[in-house]
NUVO-612851 format. One record per atom (N, C-alpha, C): x negated, y, z negated. Coordinates in steps of 0.1 Angstrom, whole numbers, plus 5000, padded with zeros to 4 digits. Atoms other than C-alpha are relative to their C-alpha. Example, Ala and Ser with C-alpha at 12.3 -4.5 7.8 and 13.67 -1.06 7.14 Angstrom:
residues 2
499149885000 487749554922 499150125000 500949895000 486349894929 500850114992 
//
This chain:
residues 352
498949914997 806987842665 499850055015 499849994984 808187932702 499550144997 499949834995 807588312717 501050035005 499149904990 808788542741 498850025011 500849974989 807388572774 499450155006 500649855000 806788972770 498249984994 501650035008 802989022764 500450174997 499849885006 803989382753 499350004984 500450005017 802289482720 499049884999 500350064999 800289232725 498350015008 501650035000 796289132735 500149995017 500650004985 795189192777 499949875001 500450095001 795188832786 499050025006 501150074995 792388902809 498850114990 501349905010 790389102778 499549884992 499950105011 790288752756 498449915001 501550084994 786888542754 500549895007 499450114994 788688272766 500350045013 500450014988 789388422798 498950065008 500749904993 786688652808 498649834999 501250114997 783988282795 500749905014 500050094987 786188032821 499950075008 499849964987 786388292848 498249995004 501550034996 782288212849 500049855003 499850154990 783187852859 499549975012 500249994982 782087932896 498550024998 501449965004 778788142883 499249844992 500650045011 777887882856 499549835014 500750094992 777787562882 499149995011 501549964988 776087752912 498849984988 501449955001 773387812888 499649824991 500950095003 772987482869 499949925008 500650104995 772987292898 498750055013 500949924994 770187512911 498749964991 501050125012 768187402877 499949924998 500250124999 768687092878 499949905008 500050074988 768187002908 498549864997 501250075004 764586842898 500349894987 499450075012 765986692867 500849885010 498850124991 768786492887 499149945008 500850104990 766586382913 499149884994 500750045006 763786262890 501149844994 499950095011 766186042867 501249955013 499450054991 768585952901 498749895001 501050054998 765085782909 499849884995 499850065009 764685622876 501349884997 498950055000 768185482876 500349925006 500250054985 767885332909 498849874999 501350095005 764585152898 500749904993 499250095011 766185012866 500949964998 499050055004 769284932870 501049964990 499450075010 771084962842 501249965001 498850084999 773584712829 501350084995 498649935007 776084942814 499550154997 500449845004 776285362805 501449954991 499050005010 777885402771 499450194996 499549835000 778985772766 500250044980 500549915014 778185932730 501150165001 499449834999 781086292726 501349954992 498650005004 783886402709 500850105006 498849854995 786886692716 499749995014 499849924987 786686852749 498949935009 500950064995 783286672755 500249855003 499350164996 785286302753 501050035011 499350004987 787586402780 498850015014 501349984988 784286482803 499649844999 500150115004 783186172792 501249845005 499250074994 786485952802 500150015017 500349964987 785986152837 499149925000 500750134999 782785952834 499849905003 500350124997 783385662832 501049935012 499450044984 786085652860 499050015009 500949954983 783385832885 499149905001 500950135000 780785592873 500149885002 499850164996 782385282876 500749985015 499550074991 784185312908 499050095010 501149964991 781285522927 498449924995 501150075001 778085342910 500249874998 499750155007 779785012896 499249954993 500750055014 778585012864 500450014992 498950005010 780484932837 499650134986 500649865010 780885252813 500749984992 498849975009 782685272779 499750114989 500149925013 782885472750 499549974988 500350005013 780985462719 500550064989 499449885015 782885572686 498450034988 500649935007 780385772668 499749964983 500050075013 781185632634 499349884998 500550105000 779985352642 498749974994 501149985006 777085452633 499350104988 500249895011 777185772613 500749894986 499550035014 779685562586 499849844998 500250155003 779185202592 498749945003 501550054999 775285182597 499949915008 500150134993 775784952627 500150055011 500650014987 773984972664 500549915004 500450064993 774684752691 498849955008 501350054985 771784582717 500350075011 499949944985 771384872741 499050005010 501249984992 768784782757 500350015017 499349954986 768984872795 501050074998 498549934999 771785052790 499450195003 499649905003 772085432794 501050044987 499249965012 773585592765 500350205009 499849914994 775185922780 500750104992 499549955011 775586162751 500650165011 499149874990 777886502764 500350114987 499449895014 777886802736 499950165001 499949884998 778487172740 498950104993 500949935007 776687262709 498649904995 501350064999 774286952704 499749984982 500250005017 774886962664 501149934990 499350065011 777286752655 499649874993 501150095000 775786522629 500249865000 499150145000 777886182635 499049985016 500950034990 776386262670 499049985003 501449995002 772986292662 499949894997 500150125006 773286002641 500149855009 499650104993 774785792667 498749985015 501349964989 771885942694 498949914997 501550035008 769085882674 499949824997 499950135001 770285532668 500249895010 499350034988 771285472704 498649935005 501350004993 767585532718 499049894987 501050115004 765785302689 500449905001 499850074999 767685042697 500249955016 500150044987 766885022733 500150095012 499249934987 768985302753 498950085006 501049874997 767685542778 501250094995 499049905008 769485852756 499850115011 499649864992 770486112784 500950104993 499249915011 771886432772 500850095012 499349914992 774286662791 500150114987 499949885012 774086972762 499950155005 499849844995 775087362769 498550064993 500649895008 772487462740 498549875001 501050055001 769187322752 498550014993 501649995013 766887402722 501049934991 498550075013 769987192697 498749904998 500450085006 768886922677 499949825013 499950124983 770286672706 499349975009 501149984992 768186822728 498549944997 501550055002 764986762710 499849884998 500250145001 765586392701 500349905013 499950094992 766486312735 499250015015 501250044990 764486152762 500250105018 499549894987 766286342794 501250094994 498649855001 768586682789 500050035016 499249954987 770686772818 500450124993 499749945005 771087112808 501450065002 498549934992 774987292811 499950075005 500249854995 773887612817 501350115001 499049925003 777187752806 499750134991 500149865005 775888032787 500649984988 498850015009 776988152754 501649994999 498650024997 780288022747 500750104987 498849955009 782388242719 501249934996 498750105004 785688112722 499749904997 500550195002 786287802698 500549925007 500050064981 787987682731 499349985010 500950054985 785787512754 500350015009 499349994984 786387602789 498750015007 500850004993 783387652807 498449915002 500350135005 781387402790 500349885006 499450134996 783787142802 499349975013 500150034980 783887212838 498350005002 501650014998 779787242833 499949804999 499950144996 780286872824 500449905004 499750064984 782186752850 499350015013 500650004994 780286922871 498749895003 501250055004 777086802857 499949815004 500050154998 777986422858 500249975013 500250054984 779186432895 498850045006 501049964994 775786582903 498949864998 501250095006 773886302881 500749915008 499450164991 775986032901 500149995015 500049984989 775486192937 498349995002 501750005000 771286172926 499649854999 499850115009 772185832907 499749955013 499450084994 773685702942 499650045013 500049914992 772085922967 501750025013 498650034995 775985982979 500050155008 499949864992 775686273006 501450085003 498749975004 779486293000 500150074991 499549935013 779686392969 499250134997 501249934998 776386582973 500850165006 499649974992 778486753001 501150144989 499249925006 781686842979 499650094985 500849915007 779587002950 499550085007 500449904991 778187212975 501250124998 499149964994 781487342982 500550084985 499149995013 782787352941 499850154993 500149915007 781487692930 500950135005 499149964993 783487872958 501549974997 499650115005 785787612952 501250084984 499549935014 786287752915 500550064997 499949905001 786188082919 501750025004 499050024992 789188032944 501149954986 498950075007 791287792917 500050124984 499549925010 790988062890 500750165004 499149854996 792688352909 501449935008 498550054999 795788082912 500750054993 499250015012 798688152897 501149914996 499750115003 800287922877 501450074990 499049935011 802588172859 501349934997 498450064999 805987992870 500249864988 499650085009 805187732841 500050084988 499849935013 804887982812 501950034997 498750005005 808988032812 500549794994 500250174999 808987622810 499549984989 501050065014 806487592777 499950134992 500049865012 807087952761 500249944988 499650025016 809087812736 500249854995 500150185001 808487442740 499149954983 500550035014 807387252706 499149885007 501150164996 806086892725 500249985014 499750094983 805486732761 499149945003 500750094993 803786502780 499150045013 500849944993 800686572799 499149845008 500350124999 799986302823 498950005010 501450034987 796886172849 499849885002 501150154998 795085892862 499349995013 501950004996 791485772873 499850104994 500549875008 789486052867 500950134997 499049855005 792186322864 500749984987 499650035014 793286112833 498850114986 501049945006 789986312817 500650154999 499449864998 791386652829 501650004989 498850025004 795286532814 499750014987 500650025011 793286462780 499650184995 500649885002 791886822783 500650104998 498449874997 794987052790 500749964985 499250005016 796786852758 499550054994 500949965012 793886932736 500050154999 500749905001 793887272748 501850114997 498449965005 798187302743 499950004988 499849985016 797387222708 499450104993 501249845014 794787452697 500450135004 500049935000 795487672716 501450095000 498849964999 799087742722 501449904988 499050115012 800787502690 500949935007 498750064999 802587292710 499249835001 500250164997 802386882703 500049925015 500150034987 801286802738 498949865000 500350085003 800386442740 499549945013 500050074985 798486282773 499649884996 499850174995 798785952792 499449975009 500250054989 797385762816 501550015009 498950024994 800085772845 500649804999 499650215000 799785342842 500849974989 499650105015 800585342800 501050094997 498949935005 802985622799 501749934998 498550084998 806285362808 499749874985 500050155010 804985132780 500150064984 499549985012 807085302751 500150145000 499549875004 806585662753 500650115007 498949964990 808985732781 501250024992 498350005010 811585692754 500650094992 499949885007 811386002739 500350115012 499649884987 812086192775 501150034998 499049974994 815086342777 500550155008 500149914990 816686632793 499650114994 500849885009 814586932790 499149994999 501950035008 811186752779 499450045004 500849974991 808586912795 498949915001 500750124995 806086722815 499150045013 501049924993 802786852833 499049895004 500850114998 801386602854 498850075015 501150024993 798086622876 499849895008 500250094984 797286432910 498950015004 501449984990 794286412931 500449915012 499650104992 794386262965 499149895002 501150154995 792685912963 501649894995 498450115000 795085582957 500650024985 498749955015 796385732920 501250065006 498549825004 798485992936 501549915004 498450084998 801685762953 500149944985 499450065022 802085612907 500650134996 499149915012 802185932898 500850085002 498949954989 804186092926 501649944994 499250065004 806485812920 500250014985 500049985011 806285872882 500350134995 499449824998 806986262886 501549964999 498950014998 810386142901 500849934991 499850105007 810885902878 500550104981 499849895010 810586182850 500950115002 498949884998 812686452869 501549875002 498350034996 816086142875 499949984980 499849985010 815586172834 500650134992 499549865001 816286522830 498750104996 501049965008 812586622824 499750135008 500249884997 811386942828 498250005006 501450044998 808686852854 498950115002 500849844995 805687122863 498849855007 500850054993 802986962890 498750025003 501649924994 799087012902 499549905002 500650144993 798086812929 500749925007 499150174995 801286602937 500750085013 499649944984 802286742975 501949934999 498050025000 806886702973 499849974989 499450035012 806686662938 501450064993 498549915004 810386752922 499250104988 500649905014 810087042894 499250095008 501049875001 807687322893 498249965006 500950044988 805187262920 498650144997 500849884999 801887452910 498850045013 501149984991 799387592936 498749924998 501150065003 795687392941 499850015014 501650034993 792487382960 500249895008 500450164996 792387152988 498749985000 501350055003 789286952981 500149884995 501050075006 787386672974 500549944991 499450025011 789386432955 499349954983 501050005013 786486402927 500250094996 500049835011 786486802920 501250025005 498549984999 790086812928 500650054985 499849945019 790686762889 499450104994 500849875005 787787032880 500450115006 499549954994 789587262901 501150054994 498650015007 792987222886 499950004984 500249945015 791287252847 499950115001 500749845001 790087582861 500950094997 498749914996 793387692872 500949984985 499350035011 794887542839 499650104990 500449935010 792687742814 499950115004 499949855001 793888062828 501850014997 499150015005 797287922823 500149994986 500250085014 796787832791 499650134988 500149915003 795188142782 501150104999 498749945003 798588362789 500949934992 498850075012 800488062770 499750034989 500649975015 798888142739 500550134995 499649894999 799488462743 501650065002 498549925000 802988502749 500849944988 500050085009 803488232724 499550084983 500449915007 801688512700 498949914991 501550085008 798588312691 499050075008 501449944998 794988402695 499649875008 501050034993 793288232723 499049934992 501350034999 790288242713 499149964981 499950065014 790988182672 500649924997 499350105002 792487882668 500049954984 499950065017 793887792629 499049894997 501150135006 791587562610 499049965012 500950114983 789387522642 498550065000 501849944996 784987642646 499749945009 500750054989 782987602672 499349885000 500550164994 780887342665 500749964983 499850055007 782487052644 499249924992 500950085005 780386892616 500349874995 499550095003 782086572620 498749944992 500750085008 780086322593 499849855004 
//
């Protein structure tokens, strides 16, 4: 069911755990890339040595969108082929691949889900080096695996992940600036906790009359911002009930264009590297439909043009989730949902 855009009678959006945990986005990366600095270097080292032939990524929810970031940053800054592991694979159908050399690059907030564990545990006896990116470094995850990158996000409350995330986006461009020694990337991590602070005192209000009372839309990205586009849907559904479905900006024309018409709403994401003229041109392409566009990132895009961070088109996208999950937090809210309760939803899922 739609809202009303009055927050009258209604919950302080900045009182909610949901916003007071993301607005530590800025705090939570200064400090773990302060502790991990020795960690990253060590297994950049290692990495460099060995060579592996492939990183396969182990996560589910909010932790597979970090994870799809992944494997764009990995393959077009280290060039090493990365894919996704489905989890079942091994939790229900008792079957490993040959990982030997490989990285296995598990990503989990809470470190307890037991499909993950299952899939961990099976990763590293059959060859992998099992790296962990985990917020809760005493978890089960943690103890079975050979390197933990910690998040250092702190307790999380909300069953919305937000600060988590951006810990493991962070986290990965740190392991791939040690991986690669890339004094670039090195550079704009430097820059990201400032950076952060900066993209969460945007405001993005001018799309809340746009998705108040919206029921579905299309949330689109590509390269690595496709990971962020993944993350804003997931976070329209739980958190604010609306069927919000993301795309690659490449597979969006191949059938589910056909459901635009006028009115649809359509929240697309940019960064400046060679994605942004597709989806620029694909913005336009959505507003001569009648779509109700909203933007972040795309410089003359038609529609509802939001504010963003210039930076670093790597933390460009981590930037623009920051600024989303304070949007997202008043959507809920005017919307008359709880933030930080989401129907049928817990913190950690005990997928099987």
């Amino acid at each position: 069911m739609g809202g009303h855009l009055s927050l009258s009678n209604r919950r302080d959006p900045e009182r909610t755990l949901m916003f007071c945990e993301a607005q530590e986005s800025s705090s939570v990366v200064r400090r773990q890339r302060e502790r991990n600095a020795g960690i990253l270097a060590e297994l950049g080292e290692r990495l460099r040595a060995s060579a592996p032939r492939a990183v396969v990524t182990l996560a589910r929810g909010s932790s597979d969108h970090a994870a799809t970031f992944a494997r764009y940053v990995i393959e077009t800054r280290a060039g090493v082929l990365t894919s996704s592991a489905s989890p079942s694979v091994a939790s229900i159908y008792e079957a490993t691949p040959d990982l030997r050399d490989t990285v296995v690059l598990a990503i989990s907030q809470s470190g307890r889900s037991p499909d993950l564990l299952n899939a961990a545990e099976r990763a590293s006896a059959n060859g992998a080096l099992l790296v962990a990116m985990v917020n809760d470094d005493r978890s089960p995850l943690a103890e079975l695996t050979e390197v933990v990158i910690p998040l250092c996000a702190g307790a999380e409350q909300s069953v919305a992940a937000s600060k988590s995330f951006v810990a493991a986006l962070a986290a990965t461009l740190d392991l791939l600036a040690a991986w690669t020694n890339d004094d670039d990337i090195d550079s704009a991590l430097s820059s990201l906790p400032d950076q952060l602070a900066e993209a969460w005192e945007l405001d993005w209000s001018a799309a809340l009359p746009i998705l108040a009372d919206g029921n579905a839309m299309f949330v689109v990205g590509r390269g690595h911002g496709l990971g962020i586009a993944q993350e804003a849907a997931l976070k329209l559904k739980e958190m604010c009930s609306i069927q919000a479905e993301a795309f690659s900006a490449a597979e969006v024309r191949h059938g589910p264009m056909a459901i635009v018409h006028d009115g649809y709403p359509v929240l697309l994401f940019g960064q400046a590297d060679a994605s942004l003229d597709g989806v620029l041109e694909l913005a336009h392409e959505f507003a001569g439909r009648g779509a109700e566009v909203i933007s972040a990132g795309l410089p003359e895009a038609p529609g509802t043009a939001l504010r963003t961070v210039a930076a670093h088109p790597l933390t460009q996208p981590i930037l623009e989730i920051a600024s989303f999950y304070r949007l997202a937090n008043a959507l809920a809210l005017a919307r008359g949902n709880d933030p930080d309760r989401p129907p049928h939803l817990s913190k950690v899922t005990e997928t099987l």
